[in-house]
C-alpha positions in Angstrom: 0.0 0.0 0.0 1.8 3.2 -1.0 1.8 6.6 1.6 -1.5 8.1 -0.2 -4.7 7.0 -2.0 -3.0 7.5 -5.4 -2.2 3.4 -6.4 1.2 3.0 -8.0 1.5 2.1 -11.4 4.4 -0.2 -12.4 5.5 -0.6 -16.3 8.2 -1.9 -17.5 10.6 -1.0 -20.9 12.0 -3.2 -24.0 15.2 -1.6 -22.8 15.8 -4.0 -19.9 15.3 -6.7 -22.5 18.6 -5.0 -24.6 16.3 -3.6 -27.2 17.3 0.1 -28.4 16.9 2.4 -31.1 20.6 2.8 -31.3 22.4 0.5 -33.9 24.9 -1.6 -33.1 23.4 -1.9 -29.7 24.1 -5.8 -28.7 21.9 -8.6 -29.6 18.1 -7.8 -30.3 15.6 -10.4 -28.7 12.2 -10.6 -30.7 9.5 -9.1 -29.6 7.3 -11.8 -28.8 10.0 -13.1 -26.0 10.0 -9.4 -25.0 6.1 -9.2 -24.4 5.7 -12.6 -22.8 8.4 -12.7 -20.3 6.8 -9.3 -19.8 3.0 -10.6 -18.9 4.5 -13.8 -17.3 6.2 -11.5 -14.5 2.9 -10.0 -13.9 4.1 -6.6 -15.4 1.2 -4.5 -16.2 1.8 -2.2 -19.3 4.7 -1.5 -21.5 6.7 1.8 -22.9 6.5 1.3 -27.0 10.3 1.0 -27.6 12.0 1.5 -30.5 10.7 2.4 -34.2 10.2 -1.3 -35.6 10.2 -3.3 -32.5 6.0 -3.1 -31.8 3.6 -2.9 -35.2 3.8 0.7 -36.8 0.6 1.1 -37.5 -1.2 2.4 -33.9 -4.4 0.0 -34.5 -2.2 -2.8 -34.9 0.2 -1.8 -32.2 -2.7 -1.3 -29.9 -4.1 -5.2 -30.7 -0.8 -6.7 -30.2 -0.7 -5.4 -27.1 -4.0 -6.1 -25.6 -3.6 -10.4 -26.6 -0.5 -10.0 -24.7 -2.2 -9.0 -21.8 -0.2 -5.5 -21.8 -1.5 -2.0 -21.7 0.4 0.6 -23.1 2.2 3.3 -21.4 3.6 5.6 -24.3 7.2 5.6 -24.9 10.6 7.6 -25.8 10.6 9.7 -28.4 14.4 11.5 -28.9 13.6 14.6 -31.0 15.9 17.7 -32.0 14.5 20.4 -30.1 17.6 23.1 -30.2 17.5 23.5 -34.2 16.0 26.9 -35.4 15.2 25.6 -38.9 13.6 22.3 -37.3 10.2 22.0 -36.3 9.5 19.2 -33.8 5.4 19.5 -34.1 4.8 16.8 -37.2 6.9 13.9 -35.1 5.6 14.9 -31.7 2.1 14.4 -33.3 2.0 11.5 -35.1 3.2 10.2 -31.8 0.5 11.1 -30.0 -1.5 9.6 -32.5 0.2 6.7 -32.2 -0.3 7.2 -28.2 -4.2 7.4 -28.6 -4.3 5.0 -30.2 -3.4 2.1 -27.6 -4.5 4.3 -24.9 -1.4 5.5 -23.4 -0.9 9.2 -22.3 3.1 9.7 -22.3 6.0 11.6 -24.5 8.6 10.8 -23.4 10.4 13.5 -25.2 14.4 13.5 -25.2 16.4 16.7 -26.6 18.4 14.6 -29.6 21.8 15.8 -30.4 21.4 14.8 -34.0 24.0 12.6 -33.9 24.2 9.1 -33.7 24.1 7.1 -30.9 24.6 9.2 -27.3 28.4 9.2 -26.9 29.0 12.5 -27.8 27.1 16.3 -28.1 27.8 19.4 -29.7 27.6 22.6 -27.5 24.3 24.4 -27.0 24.7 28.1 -27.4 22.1 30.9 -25.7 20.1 30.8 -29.0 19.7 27.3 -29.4 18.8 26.8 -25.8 15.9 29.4 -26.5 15.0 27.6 -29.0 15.0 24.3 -26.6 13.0 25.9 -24.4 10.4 27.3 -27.0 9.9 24.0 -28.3 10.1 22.2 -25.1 6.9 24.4 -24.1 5.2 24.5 -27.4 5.2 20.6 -27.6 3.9 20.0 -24.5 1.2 22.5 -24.7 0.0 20.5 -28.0 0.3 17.1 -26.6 -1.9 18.6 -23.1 -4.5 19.6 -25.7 -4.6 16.3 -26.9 -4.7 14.2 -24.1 -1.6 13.2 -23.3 1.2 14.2 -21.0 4.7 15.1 -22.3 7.8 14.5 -20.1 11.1 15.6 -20.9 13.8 13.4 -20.6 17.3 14.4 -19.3 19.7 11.7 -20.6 22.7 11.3 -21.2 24.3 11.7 -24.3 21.3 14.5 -25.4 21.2 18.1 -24.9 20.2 17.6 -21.3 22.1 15.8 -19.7 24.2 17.8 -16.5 22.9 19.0 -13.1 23.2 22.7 -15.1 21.1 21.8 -17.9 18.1 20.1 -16.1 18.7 23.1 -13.7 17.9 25.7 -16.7 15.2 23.3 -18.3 13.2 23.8 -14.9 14.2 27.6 -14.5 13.3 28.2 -18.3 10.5 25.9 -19.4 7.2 24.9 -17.6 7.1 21.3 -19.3 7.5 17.9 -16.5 10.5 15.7 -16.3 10.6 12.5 -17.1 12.9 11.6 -13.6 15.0 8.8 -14.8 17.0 8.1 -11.9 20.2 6.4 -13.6 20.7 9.1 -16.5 20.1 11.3 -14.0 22.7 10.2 -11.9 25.3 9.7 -14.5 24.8 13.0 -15.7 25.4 14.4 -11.9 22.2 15.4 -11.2 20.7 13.4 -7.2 17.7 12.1 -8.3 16.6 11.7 -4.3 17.6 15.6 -4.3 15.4 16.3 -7.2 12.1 14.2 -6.5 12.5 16.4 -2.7 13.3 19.8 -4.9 10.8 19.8 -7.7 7.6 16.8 -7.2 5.5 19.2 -8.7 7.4 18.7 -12.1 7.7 15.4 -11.8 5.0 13.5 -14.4 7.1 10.3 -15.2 9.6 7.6 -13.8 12.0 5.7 -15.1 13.9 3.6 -12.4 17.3 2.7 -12.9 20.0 2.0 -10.3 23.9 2.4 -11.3 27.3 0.8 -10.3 28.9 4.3 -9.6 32.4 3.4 -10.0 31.2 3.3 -14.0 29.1 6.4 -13.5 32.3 8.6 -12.6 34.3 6.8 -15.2 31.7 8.4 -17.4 31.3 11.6 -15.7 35.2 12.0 -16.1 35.2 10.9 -19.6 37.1 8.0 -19.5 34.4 5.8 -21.0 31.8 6.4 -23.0 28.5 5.7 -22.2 28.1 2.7 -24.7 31.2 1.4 -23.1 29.5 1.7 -19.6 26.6 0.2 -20.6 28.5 -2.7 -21.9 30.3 -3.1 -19.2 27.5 -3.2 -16.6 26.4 0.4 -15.8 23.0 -0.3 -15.1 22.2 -3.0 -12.2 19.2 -4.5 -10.7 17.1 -2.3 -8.4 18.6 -1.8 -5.0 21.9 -3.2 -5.7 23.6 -0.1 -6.8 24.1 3.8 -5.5 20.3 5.3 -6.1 18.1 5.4 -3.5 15.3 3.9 -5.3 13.3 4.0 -2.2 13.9 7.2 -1.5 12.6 8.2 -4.2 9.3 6.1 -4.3 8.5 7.3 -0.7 8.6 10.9 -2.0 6.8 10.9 -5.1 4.1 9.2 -3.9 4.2 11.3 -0.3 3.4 13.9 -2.8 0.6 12.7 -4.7 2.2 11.4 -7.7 0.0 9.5 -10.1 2.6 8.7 -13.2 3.9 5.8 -14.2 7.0 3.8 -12.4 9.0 2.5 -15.3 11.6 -0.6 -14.5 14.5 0.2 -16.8 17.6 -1.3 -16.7 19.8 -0.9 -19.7 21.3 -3.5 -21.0 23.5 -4.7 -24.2 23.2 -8.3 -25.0 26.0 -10.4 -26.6 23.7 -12.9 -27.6 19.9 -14.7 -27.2 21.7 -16.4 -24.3 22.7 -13.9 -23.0 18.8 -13.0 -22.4 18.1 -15.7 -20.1 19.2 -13.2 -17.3 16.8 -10.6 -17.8 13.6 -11.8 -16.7 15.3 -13.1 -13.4 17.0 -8.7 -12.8 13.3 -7.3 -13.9 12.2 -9.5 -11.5 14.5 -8.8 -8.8 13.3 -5.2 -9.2 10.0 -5.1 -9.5 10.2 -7.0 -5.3 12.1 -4.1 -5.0 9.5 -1.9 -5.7 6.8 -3.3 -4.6 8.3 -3.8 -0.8 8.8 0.1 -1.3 5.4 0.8 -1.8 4.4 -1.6 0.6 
């Protein structure tokens, strides 16, 4: 039972299966394996994943779903947002389309470098972080007016990624965060500090927990993020340096009534190499549930 009448909602991401939108990222288990191991942990709804994994067509996306016993949470969307000549709208909206659809209500909107991959950024001067913000606060507007909640998503390797830049976004923008408490982390922002600071902007969750000797290796440059992830950056819930907990007992303490989102990123050498990643999802999701309990 959590601290308040609002019931948690736990979800769970391809991610933590090793599926990505990023080439080259490990061994990609089909979807159907994805899905079932999924329902068969009792997981209640799903983030979309990348382009290609779930049907494209929403309808069909939607269907799939619901005879997997899944509902549908919404997913991540990276997007450039800091591009003058770029306009973000005709993406962001045939998203939410797609959102409607399967009746999910979350963007989970990321600030895309444009590059490939999220091992390396180009730097954001004044003018494009107005035009960051401008979008950031146009999109969600638009996706408010159609029924669906947009969250942005610090992470690393995108345009938001330090303890400054989620600092502006919050001091610029009115749009919520997606709190992801690993990219967070990595990125040297305290998630704990943050869900305390700012609950009021929080409107989604990923959960993560990190090995921090990894984090600062990335923090100081010395690996890249791919490299880290590779390497084991992401661990099951309660084994690494976030205070998961923490985190739940303050969100919901405040009334929060998103989505808790199990992600632990993970590259796969092989279908094998799978057969772990039912057994960390489910490790987590006790975690969770004996902090809401």
């Amino acid at each position: 039972m959590s601290t308040n009448s609002t019931p948690a909602r736990i979800a769970a991401a391809p991610i933590s299966w090793g599926v990505s939108e990023v080439p080259g990222w490990g061994h990609q288990l089909p979807v159907d394996r994805v899905v079932g191991e999924m329902a068969a942990l009792g997981i209640a709804a799903t983030e979309f994943g990348p382009d290609g994994f779930l049907p494209d067509d929403p309808q069909a996306r939607a269907a799939y779903l619901t005879r997997h016993g899944l509902g549908a949470v919404g997913g991540f969307l990276p997007v450039v947002l800091h591009e003058r000549g770029t306009d973000p709208m005709p993406q962001v909206d045939a998203f939410v389309t797609g959102c409607l659809a399967a009746d999910a209500g979350v963007v989970v909107l990321a600030a895309h470098t444009g590059c490939e991959g999220y091992d390396s950024r180009p730097f954001l001067d004044d003018d494009g972080w107005q035009t960051l913000l401008d979008n950031v606060d146009r999109l969600a507007a638009h996706c408010r007016d159609r029924g669906v909640v947009a969250a942005l998503h610090p992470h690393v390797g995108t345009m938001i990624e330090s303890c400054a830049e989620v600092e502006r976004v919050l001091a610029g923008s009115d749009i919520g965060l997606c709190l992801d408490s690993g990219h967070l982390l990595v990125g040297g922002t305290d998630p704990v500090l943050l869900a305390h600071d700012h609950p009021d902007r929080v409107v989604h969750v990923h959960l993560k927990d990190v090995d921090d000797v990894l984090a600062q290796r990335v923090r100081n440059g010395d690996l890249t993020f791919a490299d880290a992830v590779r390497a084991g950056l992401f661990v099951r819930l309660g084994t690494g340096s976030v205070d998961v907990t923490e985190i739940i007992l303050t969100l919901q303490a405040h009334a929060y009534a998103g989505w808790y989102v199990l992600e632990q990123d993970v590259m796969l050498d092989s279908a094998d190499s799978g057969e772990q990643v039912a057994a960390d999802v489910r490790a987590s999701l006790d975690h969770v549930r004996r902090a809401l309990a």
